[in-house]
MOPAC internal coordinates of N, CA, C and O (Angstrom, degrees):
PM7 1SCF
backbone

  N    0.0000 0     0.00 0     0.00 0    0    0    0
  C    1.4531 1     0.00 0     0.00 0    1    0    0
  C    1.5298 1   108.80 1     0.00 0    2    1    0
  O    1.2310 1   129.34 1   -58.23 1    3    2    1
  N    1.3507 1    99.61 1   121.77 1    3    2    1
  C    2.0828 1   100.16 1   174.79 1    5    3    2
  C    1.8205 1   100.77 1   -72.31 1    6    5    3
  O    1.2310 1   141.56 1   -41.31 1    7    6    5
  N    1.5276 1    75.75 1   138.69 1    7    6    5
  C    1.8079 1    99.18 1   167.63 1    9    7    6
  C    1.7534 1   119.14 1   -63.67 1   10    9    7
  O    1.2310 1   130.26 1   -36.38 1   11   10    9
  N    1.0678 1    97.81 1   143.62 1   11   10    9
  C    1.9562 1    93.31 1  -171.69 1   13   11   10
  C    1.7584 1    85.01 1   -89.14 1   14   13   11
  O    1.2310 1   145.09 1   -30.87 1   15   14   13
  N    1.3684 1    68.82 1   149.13 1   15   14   13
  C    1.7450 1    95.18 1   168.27 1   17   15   14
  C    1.0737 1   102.33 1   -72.20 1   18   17   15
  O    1.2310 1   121.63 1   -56.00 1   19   18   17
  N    1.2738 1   114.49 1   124.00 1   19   18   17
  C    1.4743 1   115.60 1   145.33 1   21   19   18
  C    1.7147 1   140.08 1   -46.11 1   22   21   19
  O    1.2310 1   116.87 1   -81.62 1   23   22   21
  N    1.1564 1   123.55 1    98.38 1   23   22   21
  C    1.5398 1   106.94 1  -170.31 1   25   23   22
  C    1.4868 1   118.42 1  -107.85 1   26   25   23
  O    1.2310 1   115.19 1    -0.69 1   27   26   25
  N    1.4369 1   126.73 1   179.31 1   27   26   25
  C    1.6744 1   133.58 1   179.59 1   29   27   26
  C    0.7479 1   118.80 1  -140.41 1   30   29   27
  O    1.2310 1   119.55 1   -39.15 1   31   30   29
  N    1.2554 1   118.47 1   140.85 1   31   30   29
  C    1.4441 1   144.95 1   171.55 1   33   31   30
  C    1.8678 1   118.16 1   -69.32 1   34   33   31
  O    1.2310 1   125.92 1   134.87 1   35   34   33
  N    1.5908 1   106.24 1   -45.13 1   35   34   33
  C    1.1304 1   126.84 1  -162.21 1   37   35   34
  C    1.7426 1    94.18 1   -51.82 1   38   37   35
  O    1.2310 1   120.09 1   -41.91 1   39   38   37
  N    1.1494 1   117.44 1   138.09 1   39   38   37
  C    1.6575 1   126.22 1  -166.14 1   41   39   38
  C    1.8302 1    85.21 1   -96.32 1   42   41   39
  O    1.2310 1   125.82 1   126.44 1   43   42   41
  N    1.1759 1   106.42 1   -53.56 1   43   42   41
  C    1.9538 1   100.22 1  -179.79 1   45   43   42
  C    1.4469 1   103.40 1   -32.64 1   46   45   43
  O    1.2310 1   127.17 1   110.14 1   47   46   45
  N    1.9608 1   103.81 1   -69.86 1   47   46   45
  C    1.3867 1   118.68 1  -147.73 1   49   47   46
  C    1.8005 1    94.99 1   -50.50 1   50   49   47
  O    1.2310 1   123.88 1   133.03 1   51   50   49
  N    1.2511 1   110.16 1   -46.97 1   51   50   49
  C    1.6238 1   119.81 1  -163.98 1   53   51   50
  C    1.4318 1   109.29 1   -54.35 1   54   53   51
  O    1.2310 1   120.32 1   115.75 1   55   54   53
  N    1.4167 1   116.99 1   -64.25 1   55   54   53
  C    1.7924 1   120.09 1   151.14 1   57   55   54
  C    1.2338 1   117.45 1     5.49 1   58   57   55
  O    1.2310 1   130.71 1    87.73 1   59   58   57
  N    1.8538 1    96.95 1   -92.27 1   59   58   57
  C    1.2528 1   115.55 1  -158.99 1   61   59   58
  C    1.7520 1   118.27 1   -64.09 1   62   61   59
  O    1.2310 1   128.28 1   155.50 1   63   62   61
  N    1.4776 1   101.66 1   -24.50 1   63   62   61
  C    1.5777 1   112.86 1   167.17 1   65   63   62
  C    1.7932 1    93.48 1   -65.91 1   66   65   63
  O    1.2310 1   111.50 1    82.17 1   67   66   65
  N    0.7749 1   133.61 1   -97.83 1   67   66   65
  C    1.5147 1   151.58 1  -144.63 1   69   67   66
  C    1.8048 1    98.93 1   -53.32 1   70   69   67
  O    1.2310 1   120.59 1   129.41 1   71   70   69
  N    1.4042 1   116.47 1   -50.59 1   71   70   69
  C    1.6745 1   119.28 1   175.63 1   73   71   70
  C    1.0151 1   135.67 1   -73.21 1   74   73   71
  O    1.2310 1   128.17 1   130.19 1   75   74   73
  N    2.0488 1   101.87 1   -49.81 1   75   74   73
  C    1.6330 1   111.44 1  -166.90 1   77   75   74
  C    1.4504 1    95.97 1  -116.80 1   78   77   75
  O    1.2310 1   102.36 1   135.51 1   79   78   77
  N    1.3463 1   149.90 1   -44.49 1   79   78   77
  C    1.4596 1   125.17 1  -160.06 1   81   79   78
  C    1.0665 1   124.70 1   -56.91 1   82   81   79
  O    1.2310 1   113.83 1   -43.61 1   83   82   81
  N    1.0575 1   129.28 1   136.39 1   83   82   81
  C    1.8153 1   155.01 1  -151.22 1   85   83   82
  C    1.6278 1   111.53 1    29.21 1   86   85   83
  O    1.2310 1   124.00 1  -151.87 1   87   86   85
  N    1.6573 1   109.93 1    28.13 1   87   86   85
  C    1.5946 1   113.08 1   170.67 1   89   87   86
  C    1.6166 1    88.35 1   -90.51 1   90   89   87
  O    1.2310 1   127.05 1   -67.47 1   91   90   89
  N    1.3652 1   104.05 1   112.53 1   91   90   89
  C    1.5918 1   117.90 1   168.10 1   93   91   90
  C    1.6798 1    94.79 1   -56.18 1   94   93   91
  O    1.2310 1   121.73 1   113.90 1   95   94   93
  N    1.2246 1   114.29 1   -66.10 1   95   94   93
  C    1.8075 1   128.86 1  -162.14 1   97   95   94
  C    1.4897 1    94.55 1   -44.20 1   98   97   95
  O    1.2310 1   114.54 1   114.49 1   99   98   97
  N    0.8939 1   127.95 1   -65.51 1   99   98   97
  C    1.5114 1   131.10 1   154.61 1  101   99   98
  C    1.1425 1   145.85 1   -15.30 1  102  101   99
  O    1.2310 1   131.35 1   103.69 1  103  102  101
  N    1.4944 1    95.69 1   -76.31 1  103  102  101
  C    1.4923 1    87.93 1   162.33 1  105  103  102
  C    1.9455 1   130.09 1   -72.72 1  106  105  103
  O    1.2310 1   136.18 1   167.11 1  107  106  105
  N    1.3705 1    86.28 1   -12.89 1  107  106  105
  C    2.1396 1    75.76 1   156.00 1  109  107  106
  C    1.3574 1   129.44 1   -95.20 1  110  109  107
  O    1.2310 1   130.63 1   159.19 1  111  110  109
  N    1.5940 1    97.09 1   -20.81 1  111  110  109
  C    1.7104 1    92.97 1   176.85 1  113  111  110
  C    1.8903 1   101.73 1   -75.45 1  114  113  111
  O    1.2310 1   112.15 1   170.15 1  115  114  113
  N    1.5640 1   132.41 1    -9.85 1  115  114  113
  C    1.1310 1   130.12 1   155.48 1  117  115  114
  C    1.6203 1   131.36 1   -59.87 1  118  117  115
  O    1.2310 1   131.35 1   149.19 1  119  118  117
  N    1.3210 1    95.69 1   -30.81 1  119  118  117
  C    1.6137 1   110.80 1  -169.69 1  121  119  118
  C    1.4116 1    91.31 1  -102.89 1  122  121  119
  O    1.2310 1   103.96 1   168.73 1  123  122  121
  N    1.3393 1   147.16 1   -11.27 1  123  122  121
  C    1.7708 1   141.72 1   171.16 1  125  123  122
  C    1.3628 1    77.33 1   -71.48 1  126  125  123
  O    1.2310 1   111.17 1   107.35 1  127  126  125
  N    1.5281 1   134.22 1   -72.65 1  127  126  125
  C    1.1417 1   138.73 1  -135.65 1  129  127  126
  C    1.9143 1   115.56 1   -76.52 1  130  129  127
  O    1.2310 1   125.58 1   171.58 1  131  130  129
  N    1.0532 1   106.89 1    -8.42 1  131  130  129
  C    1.6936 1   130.34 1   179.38 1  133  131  130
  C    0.8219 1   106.81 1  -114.52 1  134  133  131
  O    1.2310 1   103.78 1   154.43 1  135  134  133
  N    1.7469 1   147.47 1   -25.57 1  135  134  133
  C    1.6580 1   142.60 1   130.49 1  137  135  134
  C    2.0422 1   118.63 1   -38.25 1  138  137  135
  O    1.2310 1   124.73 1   124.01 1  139  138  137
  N    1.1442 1   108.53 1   -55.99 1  139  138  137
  C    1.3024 1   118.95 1   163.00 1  141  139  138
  C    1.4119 1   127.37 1   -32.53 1  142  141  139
  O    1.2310 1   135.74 1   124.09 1  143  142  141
  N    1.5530 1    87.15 1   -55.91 1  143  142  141
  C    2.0175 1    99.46 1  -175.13 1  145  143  142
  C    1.7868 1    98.67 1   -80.62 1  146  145  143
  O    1.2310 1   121.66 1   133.06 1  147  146  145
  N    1.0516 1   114.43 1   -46.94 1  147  146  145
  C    1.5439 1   115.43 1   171.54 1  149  147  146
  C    1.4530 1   105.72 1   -47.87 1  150  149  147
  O    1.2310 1   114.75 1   159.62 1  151  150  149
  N    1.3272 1   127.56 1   -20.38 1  151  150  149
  C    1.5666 1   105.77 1  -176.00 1  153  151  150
  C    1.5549 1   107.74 1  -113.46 1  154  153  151
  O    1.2310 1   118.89 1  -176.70 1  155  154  153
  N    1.3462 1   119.73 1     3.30 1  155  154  153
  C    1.6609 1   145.09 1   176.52 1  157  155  154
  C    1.5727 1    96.42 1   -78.96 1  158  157  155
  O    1.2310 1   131.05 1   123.39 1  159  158  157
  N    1.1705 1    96.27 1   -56.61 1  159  158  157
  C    1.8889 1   110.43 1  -166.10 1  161  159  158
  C    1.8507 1    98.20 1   -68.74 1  162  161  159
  O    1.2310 1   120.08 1   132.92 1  163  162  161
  N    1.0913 1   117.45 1   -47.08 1  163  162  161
  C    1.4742 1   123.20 1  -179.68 1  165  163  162
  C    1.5459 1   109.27 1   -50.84 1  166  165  163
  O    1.2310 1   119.81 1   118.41 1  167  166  165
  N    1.5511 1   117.98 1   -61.59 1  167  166  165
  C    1.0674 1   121.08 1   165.73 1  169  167  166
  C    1.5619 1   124.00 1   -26.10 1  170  169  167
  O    1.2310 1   127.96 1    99.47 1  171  170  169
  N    1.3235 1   102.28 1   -80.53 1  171  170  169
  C    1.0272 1   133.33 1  -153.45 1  173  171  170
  C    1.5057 1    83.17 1   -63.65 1  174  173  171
  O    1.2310 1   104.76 1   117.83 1  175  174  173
  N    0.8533 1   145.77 1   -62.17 1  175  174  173
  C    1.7725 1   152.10 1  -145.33 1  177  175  174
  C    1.5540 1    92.00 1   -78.15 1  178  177  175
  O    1.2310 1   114.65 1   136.64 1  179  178  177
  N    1.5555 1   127.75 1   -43.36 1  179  178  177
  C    1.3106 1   106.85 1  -166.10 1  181  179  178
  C    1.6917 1   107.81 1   -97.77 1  182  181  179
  O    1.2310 1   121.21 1   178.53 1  183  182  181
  N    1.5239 1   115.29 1    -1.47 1  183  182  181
  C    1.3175 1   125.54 1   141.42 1  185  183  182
  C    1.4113 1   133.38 1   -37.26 1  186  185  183
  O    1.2310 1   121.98 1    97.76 1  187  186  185
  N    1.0084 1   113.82 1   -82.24 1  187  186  185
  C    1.4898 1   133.52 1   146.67 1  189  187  186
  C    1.1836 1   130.27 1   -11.12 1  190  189  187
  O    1.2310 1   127.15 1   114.42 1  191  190  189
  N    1.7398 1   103.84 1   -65.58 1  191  190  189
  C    1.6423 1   129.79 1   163.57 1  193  191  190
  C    1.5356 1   113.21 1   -28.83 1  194  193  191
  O    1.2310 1   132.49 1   135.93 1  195  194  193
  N    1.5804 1    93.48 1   -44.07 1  195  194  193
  C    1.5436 1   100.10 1  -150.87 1  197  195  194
  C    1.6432 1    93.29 1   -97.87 1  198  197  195
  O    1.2310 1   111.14 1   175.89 1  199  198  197
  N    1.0312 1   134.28 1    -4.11 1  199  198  197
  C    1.7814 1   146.83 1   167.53 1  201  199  198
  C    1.4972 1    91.48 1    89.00 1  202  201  199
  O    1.2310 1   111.53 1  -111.65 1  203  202  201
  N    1.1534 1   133.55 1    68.35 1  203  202  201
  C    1.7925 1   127.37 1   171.06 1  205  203  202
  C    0.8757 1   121.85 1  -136.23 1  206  205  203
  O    1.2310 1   103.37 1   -95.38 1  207  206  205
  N    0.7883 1   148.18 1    84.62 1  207  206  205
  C    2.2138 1   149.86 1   134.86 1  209  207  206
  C    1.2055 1   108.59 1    27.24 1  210  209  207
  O    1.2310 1   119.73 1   -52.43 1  211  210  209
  N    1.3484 1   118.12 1   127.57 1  211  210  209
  C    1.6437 1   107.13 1   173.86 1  213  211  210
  C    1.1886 1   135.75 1   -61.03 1  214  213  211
  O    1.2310 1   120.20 1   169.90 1  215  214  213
  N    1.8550 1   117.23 1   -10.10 1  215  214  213
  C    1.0153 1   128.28 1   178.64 1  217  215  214
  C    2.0532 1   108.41 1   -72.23 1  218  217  215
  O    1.2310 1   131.74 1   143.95 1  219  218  217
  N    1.9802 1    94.94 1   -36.05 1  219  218  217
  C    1.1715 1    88.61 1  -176.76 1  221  219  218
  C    1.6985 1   116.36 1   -72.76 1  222  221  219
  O    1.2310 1   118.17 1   130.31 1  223  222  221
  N    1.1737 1   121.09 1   -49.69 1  223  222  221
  C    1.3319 1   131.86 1   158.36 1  225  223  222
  C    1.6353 1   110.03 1   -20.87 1  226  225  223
  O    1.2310 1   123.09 1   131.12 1  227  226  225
  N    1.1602 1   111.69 1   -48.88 1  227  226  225
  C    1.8266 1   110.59 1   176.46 1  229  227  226
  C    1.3223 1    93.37 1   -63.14 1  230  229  227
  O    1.2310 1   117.86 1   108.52 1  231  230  229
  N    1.5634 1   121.68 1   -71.48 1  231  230  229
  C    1.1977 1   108.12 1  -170.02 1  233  231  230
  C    1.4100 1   121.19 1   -35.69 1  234  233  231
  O    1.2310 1   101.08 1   108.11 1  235  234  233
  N    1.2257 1   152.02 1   -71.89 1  235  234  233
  C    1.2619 1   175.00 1   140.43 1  237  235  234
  C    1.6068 1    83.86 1    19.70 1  238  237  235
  O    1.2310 1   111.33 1    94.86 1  239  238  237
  N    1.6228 1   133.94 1   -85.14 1  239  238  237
  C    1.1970 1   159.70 1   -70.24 1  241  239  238
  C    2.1264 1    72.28 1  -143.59 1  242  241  239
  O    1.2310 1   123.28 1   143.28 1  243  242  241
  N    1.3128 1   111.31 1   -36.72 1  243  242  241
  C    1.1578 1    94.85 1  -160.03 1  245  243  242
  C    1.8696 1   130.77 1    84.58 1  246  245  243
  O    1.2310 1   140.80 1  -163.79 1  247  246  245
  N    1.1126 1    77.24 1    16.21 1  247  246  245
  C    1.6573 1    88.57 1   167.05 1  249  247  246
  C    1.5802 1   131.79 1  -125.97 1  250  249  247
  O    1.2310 1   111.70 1    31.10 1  251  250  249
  N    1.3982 1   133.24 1  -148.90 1  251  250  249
  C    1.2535 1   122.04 1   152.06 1  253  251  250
  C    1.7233 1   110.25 1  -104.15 1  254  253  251
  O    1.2310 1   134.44 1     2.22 1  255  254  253
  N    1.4842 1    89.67 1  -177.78 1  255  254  253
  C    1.5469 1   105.97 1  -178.34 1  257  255  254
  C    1.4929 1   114.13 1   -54.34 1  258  257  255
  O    1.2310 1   128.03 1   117.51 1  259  258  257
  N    1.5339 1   102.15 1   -62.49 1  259  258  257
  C    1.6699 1   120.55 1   179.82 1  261  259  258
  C    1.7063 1   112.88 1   -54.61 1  262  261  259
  O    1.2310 1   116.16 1   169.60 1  263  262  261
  N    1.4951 1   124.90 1   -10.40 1  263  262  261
  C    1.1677 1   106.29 1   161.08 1  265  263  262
  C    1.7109 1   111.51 1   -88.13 1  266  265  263
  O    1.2310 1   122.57 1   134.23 1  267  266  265
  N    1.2033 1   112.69 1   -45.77 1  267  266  265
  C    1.3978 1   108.23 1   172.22 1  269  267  266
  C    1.6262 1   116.21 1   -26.27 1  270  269  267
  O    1.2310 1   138.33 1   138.20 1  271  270  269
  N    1.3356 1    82.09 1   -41.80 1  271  270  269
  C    1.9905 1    92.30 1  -173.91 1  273  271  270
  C    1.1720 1   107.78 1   -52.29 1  274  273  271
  O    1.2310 1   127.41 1   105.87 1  275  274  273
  N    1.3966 1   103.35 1   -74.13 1  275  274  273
  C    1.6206 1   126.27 1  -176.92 1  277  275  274
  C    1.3191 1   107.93 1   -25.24 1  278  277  275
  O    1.2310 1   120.00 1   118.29 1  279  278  277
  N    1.8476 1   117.61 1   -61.71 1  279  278  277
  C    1.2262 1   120.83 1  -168.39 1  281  279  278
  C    2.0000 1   116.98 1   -74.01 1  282  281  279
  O    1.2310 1   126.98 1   165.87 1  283  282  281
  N    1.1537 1   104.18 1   -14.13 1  283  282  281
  C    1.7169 1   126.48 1   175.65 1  285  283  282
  C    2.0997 1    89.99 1   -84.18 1  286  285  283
  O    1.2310 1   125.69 1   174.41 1  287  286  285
  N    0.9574 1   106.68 1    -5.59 1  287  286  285
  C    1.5871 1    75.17 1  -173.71 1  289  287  286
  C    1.9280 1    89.22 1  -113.92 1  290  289  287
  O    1.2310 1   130.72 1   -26.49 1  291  290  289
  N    1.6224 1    96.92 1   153.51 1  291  290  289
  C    1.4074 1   116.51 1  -160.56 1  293  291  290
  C    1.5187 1   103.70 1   -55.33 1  294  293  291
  O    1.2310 1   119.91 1   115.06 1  295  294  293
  N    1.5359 1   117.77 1   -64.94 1  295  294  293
  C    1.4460 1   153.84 1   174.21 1  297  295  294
  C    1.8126 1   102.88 1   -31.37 1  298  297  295
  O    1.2310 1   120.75 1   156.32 1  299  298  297
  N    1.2556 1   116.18 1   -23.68 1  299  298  297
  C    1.6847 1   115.64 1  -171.88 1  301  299  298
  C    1.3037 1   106.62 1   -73.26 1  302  301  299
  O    1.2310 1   126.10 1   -42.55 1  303  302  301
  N    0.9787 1   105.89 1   137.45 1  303  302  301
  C    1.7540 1   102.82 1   172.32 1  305  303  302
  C    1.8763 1   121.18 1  -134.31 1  306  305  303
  O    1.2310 1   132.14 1  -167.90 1  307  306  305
  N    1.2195 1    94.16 1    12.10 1  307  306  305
  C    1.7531 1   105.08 1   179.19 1  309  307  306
  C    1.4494 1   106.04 1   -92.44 1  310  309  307
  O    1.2310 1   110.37 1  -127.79 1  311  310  309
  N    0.8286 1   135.70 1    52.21 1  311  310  309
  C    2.1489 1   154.79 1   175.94 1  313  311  310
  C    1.6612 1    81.50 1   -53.75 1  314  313  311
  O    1.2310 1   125.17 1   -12.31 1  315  314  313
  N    0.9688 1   107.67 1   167.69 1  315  314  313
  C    1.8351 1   120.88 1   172.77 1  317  315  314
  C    1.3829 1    79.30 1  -169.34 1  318  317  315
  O    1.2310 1   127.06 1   -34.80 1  319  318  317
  N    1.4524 1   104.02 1   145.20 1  319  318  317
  C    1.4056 1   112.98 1   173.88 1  321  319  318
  C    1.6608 1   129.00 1   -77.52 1  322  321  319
  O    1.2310 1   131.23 1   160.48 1  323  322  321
  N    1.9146 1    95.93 1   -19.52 1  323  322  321
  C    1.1686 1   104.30 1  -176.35 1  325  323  322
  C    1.6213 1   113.55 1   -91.84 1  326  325  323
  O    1.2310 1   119.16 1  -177.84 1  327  326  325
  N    1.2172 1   119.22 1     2.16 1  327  326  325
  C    1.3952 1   139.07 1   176.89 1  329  327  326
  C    1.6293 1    99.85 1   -94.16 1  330  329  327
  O    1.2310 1   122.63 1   141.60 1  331  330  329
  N    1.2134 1   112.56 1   -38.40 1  331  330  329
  C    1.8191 1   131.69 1  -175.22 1  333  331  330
  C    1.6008 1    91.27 1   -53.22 1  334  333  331
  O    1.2310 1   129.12 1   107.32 1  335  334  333
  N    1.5824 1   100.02 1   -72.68 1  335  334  333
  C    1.5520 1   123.35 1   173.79 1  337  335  334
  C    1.8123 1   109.78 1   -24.34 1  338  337  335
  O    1.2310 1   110.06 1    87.08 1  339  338  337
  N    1.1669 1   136.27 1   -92.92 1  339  338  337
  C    1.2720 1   159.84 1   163.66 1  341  339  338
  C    0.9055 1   108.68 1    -9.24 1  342  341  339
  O    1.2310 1   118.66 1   108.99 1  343  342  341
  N    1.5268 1   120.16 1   -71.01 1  343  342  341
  C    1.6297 1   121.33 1   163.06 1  345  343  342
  C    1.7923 1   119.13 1   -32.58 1  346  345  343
  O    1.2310 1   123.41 1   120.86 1  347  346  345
  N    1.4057 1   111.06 1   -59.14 1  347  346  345
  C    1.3094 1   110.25 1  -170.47 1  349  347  346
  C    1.3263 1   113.32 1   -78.78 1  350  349  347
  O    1.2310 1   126.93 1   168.58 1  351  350  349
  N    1.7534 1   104.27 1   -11.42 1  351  350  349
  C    1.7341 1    80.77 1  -175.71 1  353  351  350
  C    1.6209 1    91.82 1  -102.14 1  354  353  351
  O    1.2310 1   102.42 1  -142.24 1  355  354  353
  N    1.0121 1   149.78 1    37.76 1  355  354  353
  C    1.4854 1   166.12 1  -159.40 1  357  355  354
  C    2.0522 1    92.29 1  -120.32 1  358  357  355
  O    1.2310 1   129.57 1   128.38 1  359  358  357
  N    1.5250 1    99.16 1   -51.62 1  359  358  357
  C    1.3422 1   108.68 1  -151.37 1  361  359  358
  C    1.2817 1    85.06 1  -111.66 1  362  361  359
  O    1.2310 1   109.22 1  -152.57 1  363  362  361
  N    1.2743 1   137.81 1    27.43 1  363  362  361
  C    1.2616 1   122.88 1   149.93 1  365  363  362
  C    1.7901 1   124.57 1    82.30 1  366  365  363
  O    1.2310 1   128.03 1  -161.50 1  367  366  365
  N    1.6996 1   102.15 1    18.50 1  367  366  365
  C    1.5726 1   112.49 1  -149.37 1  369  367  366
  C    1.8011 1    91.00 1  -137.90 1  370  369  367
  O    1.2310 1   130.55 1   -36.51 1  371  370  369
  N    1.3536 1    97.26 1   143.49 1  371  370  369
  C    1.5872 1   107.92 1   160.39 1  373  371  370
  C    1.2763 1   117.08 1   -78.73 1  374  373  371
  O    1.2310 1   122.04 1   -37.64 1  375  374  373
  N    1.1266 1   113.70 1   142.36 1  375  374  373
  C    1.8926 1   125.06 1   169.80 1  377  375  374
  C    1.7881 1    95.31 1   -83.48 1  378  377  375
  O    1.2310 1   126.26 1   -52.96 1  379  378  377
  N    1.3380 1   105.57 1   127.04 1  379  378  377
  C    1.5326 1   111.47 1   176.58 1  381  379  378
  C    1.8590 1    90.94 1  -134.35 1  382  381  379
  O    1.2310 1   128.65 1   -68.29 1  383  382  381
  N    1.5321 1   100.95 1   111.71 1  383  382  381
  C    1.8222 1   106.21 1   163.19 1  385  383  382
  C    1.7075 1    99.05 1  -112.54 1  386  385  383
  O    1.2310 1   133.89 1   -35.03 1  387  386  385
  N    1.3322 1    90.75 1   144.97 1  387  386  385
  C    1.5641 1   109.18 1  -170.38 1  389  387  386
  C    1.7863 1    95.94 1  -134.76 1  390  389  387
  O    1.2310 1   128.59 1   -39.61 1  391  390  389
  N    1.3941 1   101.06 1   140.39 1  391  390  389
  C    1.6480 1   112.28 1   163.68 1  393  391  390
  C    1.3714 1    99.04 1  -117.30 1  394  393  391
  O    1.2310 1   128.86 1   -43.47 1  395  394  393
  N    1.5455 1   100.53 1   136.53 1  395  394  393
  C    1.6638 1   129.89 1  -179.92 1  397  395  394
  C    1.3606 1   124.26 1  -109.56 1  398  397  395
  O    1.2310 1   112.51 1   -32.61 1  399  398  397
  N    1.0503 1   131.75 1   147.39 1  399  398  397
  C    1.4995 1   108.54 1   167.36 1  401  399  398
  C    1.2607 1   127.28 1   -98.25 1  402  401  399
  O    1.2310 1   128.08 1   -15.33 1  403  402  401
  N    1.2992 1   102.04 1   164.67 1  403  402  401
  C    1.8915 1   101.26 1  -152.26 1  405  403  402
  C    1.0869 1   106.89 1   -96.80 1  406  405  403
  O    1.2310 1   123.23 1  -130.47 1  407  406  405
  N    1.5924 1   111.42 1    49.53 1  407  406  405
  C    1.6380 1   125.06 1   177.57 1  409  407  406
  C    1.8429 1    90.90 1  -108.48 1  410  409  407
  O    1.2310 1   135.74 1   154.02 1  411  410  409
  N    1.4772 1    87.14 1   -25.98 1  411  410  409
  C    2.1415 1    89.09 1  -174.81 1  413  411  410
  C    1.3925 1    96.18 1   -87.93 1  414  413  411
  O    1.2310 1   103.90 1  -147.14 1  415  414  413
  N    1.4955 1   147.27 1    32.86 1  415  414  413
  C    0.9237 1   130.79 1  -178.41 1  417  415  414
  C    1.6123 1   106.89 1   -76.58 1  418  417  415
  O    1.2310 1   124.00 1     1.28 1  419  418  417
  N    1.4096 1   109.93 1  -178.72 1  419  418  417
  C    1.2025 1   110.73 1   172.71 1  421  419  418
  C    1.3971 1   111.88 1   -89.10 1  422  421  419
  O    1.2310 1   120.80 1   -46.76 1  423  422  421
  N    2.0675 1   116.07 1   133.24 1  423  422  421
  C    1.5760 1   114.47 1  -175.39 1  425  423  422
  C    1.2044 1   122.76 1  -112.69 1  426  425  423
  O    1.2310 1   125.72 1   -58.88 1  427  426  425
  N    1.2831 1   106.61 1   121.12 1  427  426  425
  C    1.7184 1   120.78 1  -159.89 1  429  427  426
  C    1.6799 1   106.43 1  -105.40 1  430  429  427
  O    1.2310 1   125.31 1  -146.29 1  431  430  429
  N    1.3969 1   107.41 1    33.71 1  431  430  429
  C    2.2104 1   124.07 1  -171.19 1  433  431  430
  C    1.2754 1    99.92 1    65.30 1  434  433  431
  O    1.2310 1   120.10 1   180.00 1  435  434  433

């Protein structure tokens, strides 16, 4: 008697089988795109933290509102380090960039 396939429901698991597993191109334009939101979410969280409006945060930072935005939204990908900089020392935080090796990447099978 043949063994049943196992099947899934999970809409991720199904994706990442069918889109990203062993698509190298993929899996970095995934991990640019999950670096990005990690630095949206950072923002935004130590924004917040600190009780400030994005308008005030521009102020602070020396910019306008709509970049705050830009850089709070996941999808942005123009980071400058010296904009990185400004923000944190605004908010009271060190800028720490680290290189990893891309053995710790994230594994999608």
């Amino acid at each position: 008697m043949a063994k049943k396939k196992k099947t899934t429901s999970n809409a991720v698991k199904i994706l990442q089988k069918r889109y990203i597993k062993g698509n190298k191109k993929r899996i970095k334009s995934l991990e640019r795109e999950r670096e990005n939101l990690n630095i949206a979410e950072q923002i935004y969280e130590l924004r917040t933290q600190a009780g400030l409006n994005q308008k005030q945060l521009a102020k602070l930072v020396g910019t306008t509102q709509s970049v705050i935005s830009r850089l709070e939204d996941a999808d942005y990908n123009g980071y400058s380090l010296a904009m990185l900089r400004k923000i944190g020392a605004a908010l009271h935080q060190r800028l720490q960039v680290e290189f990893i090796p891309e053995s710790t990447s994230y594994a999608f099978g």
